[in-house]
C-alpha positions in Angstrom: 7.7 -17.0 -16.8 9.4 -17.2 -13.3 7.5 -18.0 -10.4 4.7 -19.9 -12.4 2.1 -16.5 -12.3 2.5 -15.7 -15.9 2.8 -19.0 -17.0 0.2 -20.9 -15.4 -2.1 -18.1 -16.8 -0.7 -18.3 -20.4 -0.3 -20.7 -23.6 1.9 -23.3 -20.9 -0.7 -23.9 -18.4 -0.7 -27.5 -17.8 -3.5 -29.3 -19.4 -4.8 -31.0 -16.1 -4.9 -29.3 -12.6 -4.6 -32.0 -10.5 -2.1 -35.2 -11.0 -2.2 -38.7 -9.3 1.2 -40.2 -8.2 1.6 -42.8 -6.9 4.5 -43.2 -3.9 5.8 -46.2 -1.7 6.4 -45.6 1.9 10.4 -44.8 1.6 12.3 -41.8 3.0 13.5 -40.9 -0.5 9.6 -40.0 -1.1 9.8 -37.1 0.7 10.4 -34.8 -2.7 6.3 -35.5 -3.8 5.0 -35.1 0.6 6.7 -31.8 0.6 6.0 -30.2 -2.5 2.1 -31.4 -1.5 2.5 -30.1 2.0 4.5 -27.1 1.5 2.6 -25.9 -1.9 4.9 -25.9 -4.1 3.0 -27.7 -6.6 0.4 -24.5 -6.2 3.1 -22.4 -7.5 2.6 -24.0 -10.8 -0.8 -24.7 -11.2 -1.3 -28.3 -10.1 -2.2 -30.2 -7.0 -0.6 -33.1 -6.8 -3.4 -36.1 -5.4 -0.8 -38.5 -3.5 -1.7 -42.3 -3.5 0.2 -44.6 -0.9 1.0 -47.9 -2.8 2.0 -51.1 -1.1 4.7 -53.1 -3.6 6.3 -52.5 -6.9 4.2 -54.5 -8.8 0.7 -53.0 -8.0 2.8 -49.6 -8.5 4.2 -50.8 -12.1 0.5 -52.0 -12.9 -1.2 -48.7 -11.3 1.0 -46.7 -13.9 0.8 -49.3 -16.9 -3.1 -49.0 -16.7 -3.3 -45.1 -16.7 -4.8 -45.7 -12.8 -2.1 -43.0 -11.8 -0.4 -40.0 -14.0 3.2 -40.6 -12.3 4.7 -42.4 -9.7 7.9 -42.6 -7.3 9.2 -45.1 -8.9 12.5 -47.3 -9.2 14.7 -46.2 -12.2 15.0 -50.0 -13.2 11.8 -51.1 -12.8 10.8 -48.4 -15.1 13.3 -49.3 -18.0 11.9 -53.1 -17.6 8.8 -51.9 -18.5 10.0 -50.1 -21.5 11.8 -53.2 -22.8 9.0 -55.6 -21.5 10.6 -57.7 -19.3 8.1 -60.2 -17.6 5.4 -57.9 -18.8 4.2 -56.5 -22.2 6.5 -53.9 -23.1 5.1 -50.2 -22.7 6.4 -46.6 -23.5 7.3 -44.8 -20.5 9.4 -41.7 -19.7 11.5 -40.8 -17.0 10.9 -37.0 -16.4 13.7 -36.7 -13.3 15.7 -38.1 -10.7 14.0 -37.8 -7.2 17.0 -38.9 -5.0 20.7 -39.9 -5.4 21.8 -42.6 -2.7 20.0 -43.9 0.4 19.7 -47.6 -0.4 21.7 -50.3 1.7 22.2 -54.2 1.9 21.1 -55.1 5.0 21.9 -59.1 6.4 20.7 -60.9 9.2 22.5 -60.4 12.9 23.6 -63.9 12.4 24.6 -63.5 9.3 26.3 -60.5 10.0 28.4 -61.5 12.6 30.3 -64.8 10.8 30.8 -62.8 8.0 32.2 -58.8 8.1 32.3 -58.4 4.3 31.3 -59.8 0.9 34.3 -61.6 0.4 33.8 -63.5 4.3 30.5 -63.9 3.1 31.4 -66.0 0.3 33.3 -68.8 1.9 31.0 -68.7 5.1 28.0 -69.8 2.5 30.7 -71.9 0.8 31.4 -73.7 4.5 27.9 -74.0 5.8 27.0 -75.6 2.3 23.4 -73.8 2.3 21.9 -71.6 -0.3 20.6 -68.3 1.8 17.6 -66.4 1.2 17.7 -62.8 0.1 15.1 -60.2 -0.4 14.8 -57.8 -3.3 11.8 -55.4 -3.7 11.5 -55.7 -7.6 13.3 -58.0 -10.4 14.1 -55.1 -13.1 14.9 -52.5 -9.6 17.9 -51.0 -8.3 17.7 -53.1 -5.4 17.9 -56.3 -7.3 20.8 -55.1 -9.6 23.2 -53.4 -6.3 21.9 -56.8 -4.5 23.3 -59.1 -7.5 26.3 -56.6 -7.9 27.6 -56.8 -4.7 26.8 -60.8 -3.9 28.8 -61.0 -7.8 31.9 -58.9 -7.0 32.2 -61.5 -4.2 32.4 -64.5 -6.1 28.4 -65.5 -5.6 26.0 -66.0 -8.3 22.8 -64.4 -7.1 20.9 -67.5 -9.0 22.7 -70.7 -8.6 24.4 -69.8 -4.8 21.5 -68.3 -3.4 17.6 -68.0 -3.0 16.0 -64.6 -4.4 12.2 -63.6 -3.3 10.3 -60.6 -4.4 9.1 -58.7 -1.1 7.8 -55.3 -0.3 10.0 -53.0 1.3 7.8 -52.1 4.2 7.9 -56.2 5.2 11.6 -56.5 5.1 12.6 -56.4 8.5 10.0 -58.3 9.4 10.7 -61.2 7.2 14.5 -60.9 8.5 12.9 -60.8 11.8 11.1 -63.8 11.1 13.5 -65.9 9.2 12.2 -65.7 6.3 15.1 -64.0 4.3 18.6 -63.8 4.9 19.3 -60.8 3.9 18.0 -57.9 1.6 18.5 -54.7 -0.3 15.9 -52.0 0.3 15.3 -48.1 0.8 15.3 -46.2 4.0 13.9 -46.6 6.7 13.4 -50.5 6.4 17.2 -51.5 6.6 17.5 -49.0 9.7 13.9 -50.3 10.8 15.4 -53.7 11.0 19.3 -52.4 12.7 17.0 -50.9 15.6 14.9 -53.8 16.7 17.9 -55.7 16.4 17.1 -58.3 13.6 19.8 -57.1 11.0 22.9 -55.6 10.1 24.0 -52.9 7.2 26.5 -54.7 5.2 27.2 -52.1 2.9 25.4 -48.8 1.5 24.3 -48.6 -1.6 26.5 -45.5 -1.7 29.2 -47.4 -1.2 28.7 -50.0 -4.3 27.7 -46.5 -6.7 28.6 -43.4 -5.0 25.3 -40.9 -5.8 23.8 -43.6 -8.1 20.4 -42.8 -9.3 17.3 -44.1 -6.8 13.6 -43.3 -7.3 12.7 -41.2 -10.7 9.6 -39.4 -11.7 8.0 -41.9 -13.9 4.8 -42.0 -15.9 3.9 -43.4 -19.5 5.2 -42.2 -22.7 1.6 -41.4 -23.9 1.0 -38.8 -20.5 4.0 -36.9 -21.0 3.2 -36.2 -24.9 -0.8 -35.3 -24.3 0.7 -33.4 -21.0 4.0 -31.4 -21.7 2.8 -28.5 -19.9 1.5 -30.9 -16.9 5.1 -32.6 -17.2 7.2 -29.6 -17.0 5.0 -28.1 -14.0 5.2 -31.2 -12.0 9.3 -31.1 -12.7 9.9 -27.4 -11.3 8.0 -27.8 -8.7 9.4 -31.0 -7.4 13.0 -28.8 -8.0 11.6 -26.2 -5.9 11.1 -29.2 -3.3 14.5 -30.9 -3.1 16.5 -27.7 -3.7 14.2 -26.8 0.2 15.3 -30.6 1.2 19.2 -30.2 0.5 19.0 -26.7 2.5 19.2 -27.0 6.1 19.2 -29.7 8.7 16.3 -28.3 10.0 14.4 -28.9 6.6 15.1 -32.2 6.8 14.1 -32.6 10.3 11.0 -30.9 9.6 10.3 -33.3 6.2 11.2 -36.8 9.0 8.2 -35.3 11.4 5.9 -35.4 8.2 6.6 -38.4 6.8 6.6 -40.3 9.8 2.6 -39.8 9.4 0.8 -43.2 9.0 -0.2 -42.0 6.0 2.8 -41.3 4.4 5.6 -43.7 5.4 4.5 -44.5 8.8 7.6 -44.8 10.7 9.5 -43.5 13.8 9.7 -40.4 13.3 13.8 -40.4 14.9 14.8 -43.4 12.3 13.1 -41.0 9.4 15.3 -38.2 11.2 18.5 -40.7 11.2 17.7 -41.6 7.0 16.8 -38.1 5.9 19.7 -35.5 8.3 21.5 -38.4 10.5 24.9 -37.0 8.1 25.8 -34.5 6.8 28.3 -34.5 3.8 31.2 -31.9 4.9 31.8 -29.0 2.2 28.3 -28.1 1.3 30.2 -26.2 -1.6 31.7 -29.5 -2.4 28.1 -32.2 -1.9 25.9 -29.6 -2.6 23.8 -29.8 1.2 22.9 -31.7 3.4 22.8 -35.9 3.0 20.9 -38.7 5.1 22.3 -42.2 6.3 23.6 -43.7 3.3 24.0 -40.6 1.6 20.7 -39.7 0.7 20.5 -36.6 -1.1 17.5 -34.7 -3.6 19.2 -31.6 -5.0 22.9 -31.2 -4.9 22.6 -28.0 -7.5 20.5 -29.9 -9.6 23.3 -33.3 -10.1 21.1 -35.6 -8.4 17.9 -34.2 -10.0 19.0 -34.5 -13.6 17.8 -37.3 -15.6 21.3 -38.7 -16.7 21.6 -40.8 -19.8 24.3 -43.1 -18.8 22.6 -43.9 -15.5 19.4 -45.2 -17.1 22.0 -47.2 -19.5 24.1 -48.8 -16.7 20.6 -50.5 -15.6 20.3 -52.1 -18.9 23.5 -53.4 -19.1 22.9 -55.6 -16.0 19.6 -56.3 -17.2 21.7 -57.8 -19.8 24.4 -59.0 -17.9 21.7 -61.4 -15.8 19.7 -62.4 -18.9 16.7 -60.4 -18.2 17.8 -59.0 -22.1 18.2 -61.7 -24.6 20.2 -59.8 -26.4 21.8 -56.0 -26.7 19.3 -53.1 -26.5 20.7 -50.0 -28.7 21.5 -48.7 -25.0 21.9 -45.1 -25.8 18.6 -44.8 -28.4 16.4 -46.2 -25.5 17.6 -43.9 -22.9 16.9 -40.9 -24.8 13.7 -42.0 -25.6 12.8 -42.4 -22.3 14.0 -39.8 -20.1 12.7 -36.7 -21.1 15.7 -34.8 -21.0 13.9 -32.0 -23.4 11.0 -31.7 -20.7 13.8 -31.1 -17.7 15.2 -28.7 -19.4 12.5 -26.3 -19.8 11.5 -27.4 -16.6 15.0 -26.4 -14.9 14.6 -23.2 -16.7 11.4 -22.5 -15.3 12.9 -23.1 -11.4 16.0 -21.4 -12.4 18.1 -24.9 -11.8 21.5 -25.1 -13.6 22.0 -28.1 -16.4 25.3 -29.6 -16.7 27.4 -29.3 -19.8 26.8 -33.0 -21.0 23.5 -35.6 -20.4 26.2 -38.5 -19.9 28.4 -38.7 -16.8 31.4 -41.1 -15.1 30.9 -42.6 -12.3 33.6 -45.4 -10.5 32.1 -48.6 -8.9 33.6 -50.4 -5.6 34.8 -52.7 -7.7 36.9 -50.5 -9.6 34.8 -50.9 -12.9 34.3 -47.1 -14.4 31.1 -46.5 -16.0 30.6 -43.7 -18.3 28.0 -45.3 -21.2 30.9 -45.3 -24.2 30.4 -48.8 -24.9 27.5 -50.2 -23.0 27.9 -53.4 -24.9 31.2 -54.1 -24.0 30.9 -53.5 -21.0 27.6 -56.0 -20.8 29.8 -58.5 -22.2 33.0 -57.8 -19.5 30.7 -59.4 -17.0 31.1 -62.8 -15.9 28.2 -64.3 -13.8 30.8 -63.7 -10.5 33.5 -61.8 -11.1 
């Protein structure tokens, strides 16, 4: 069954030939333009019909509706649809990680320059006795939960020190430009988009607050992924096949910016795509698995930032705890395995000839020092203070 000739001719042919997915207009999409460019979703029987999407929410209620199969979608937002938080709750399932990395906080030139850290930042909001604006892209998202994490660890409470606002990632920079926000948390390219026409600063990667924490996933409902296992797992290997070709070379990379900077894909200089997708690369490619972008973006990395790990979609509902989006302890580990589809990846892995690891939870160390490894997710909810 290698290859996807015998099996997309036998008993595992995917129940629908073509798929709608939905993607926002980041760098870390470039897993679902390739594998529709290059034809690797061909090689297992599917075409994948791409549909650009303008904010989280229409995405979230795109997917909740059935209007698209699967989606690029945040990790978080996904998991506060599953536990209904500000919507009515719906089954969904996480069927990979798309990307590890590539996220940033990214604050106003002004705001930059009084203050070189979080810590500075802190008593310079303290001094100037104003609450600041920042950006997030979704409430549930990563980019909210880094954004509060960070501004936290500092000694700010996101809610009481500050001003939070919901805005599209592709009108960040312009709202920093503008004045509208203060500061935000975003994917490539916006943050860089906003460093080159000299509006903003990065104040810290994402990478930095998680090294290789988990970005966009493939997400769609609970109800498509058990009418469509065959559909699932074919959508899986091929997007393997694509970020195994991403992590390769420089010049893959390159060749993924010039496509994506398309206006209808992410629409973006094509050398600030090139900067976010092969602008560094991470040293021993033994050691980070291939190449990585600005802020560490990386797709493959031998299959580690591929794999739908337990613990990761765990950490996101303890901080959904932590901020009171939860009103009370989710059994952390039973949703998690409910929702990503470990037993789908698998097969899938198998089918691209991608390695598993040896355990679906993993450890991962935090700027702060706090080590995260999903033991006891409720206690380590509960070790949070609003700032710490």
């Amino acid at each position: 069954m290698n290859g996807g000739g015998a099996w997309i001719a036998g008993s595992d042919k995917p129940e629908q030939s073509t798929v709608r997915i939905g993607f926002m207009p980041l760098a870390d999409c470039a897993p679902l333009i390739m594998a529709s460019v290059l034809g690797f979703d061909e090689k297992y029987g599917l075409r994948f019909e791409l549909s650009r999407e303008l904010s989280w929410t229409g995405m979230r209620d795109r997917l909740g509706a059935g209007g698209l199969d699967a989606a690029h979608v945040l990790c978080g937002l996904l998991y506060g649809l599953q536990m209904g938080v500000g919507t009515p709750a719906r089954q969904m399932a996480v069927l990979m990680n798309l990307n590890q990395n590539g996220q940033g906080i990214t604050l106003s030139r002004a705001l930059a320059a009084k203050a070189s850290g979080g810590v500075a930042l802190a008593g310079l909001l303290r001094a100037q006795g104003r609450r600041p604006t920042f950006g997030h892209t979704f409430p549930t998202g990563n980019h909210a939960m880094f954004l509060y994490y960070w501004l936290a660890a500092a000694g700010i409470d996101p809610f009481e020190d500050c001003k939070l606002v919901t805005v599209p990632p592709g009108q960040m920079a312009a709202s920093l430009g503008a004045g509208h926000i203060d500061g935000f948390c975003a994917g490539e390219p916006w943050g860089q988009r906003a460093v080159r026409e000299g509006v903003g600063a990065l104040a810290v990667s994402s990478e930095t607050i998680w090294p290789d924490h988990p970005g966009k996933v493939l997400g769609t409902s609970a109800g498509f992924a058990a009418a469509n296992p065959h559909t699932c797992r074919a959508m899986i290997a091929a997007l393997l096949d694509t970020a195994r070709w991403l992590d390769a070379s420089r010049t893959n990379r390159e060749a993924a910016a010039e496509v994506l900077a398309s206006p209808g894909y992410v629409n973006a200089e094509k050398d600030v795509l090139q900067l976010c997708l092969a602008g560094r690369h991470g040293g021993d490619e033994t050691r980070d698995g291939g190449w990585r972008g600005h802020n560490g973006l990386r797709f493959f990395a031998d299959g580690e930032a591929t794999f739908p790990w337990l613990s990761d979609g765990m950490w996101f509902l303890t901080q959904q705890r932590r901020w009171g989006l939860l009103r009370s302890d989710p059994a952390y580990r039973a949703v998690a395995a409910e929702v990503n589809r470990i037993d789908l990846y698998r097969e899938a892995a198998g089918l691209a000839g991608v390695a598993l690891p040896k355990d679906v939870m993993r450890r991962s160390s935090l700027f702060d020092g706090r080590v995260w490894d999903g033991s006891d997710p409720a206690a380590y909810a509960a070790s949070f203070k609003r700032t710490s």
